[in-house]
C-alpha angles and dihedrals in degrees: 000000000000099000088043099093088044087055099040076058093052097046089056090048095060096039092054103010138233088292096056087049095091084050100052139038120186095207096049150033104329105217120170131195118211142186098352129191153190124203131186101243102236102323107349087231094135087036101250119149130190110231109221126177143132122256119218111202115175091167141055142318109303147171138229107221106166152348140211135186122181099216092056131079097216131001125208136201107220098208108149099177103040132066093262093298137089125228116227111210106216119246093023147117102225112175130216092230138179083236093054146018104333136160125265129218117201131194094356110182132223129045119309097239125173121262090014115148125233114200109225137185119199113192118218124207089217104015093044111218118339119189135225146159114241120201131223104260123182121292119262137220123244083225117180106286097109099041080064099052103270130114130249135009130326157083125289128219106218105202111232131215115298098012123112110283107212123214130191140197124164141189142189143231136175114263114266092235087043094238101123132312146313124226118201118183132194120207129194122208086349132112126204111225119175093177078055090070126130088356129117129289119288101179104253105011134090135084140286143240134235135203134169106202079348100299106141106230087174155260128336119213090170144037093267140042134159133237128203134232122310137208116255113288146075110291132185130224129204138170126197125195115230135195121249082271094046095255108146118238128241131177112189104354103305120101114237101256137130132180151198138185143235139202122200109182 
């Protein structure tokens, strides 16, 4: 028994690597980054750059806490309905998202060529900092989401005269197996379709989105969907709905969202 620990670390290593080592410990929390990006905010002119990945968290609740980048003078969490830290649902695949909660990268030197890499350190409240590269995406527009009362970065669908004018509420329950949250949500004059996907407009169909604190957990392409456990605290959920090409929605004047709130003690 006494080499078993050193082999099960040489059996990891082989499977992921000696990079993946600083993603992944065998005997913790395993966290994984992935895809990670970084994109020029409008036209890149002050240096500022918007920080996008996937979070693979195969554990439990958790919480984003701080980031750091090398290249960047400040960096910034974008987590407009948290209190500056992003909770983290146990068992999920969140994403830091142009639509959500997302890092921010200010006065990064050098020339914004493409394909260049940004070092970047992302502190966990549980997991502890976890390291990544993140490559130089396109730049992306500042569009009209948050001019209508959303968060982050994108582009609105204003619903004209005669189509389908889709209205939202949305509630809450504890997970039968105890194990997070359910969300269940009612449309009005809307249809989920999933094949719709990434096509082109058709007036009152599409998906939604769903955040907890901001952070983006997906896409619905139904009326339900589970989260799973959070860290202690009082966290908000919210679901937009969005058009076949992820435009919110938005009928006079007021974008198509709805929320609810949980409390873990």
């Amino acid at each position: 028994m006494t080499y078993l620990r050193p082999l099960i670390v040489l059996a990891v290593l082989a499977a992921v690597g000696w990079a993946g080592l600083r993603l992944f410990d065998p005997f913790g929390q395993p966290l994984l980054l992935q895809s990670v990006q970084a994109a020029p905010l409008e036209d890149g002119s002050d240096g500022s750059l918007a920080l996008f990945l996937t979070i693979d968290n195969r554990g439990g609740p958790d919480r984003l806490i701080a980031a750091t980048a090398s290249d960047a003078s400040e960096t910034v969490l974008y987590a407009p309905e948290s209190d500056g830290t992003i909770p983290l649902p146990g068992a999920s695949t969140p994403l830091l998202a142009s639509d959500g909660a997302h890092i921010v990268l200010r006065g990064v030197e050098g020339p914004l060529d493409d394909g260049r890499l940004f070092p970047v350190s992302l502190t966990f409240e549980r997991a502890g900092t976890v390291t990544a590269r993140a490559r130089l995406a396109a730049p992306v527009s500042q569009g009209d989401a948050t001019q209508s009362g959303l968060f982050g970065l994108g582009d609105i669908c204003r619903v004209e005269e005669g189509e389908p004018a889709p209205a939202i509420s949305l509630r809450t329950e504890a997970r039968p197996d105890g194990a997070g949250w359910r969300v269940i949500v009612d449309a009005e004059e809307f249809t989920f379709s999933k094949e719709g996907a990434d096509k082109e407009h058709i007036p009152g169909v599409g998906h939604g989105h769903l955040y907890v604190s901001g952070l983006k957990l997906g896409r619905l392409y139904g009326p339900q969907a589970d989260i799973g456990p959070l860290p202690p605290g009082e966290h908000t959920v919210r679901v937009t709905l969005n058009t076949n090409d992820h435009r919110a929605y938005v009928v006079d004047d007021e974008p198509v969202t709805a929320e609810a709130t949980i409390v873990v003690k």
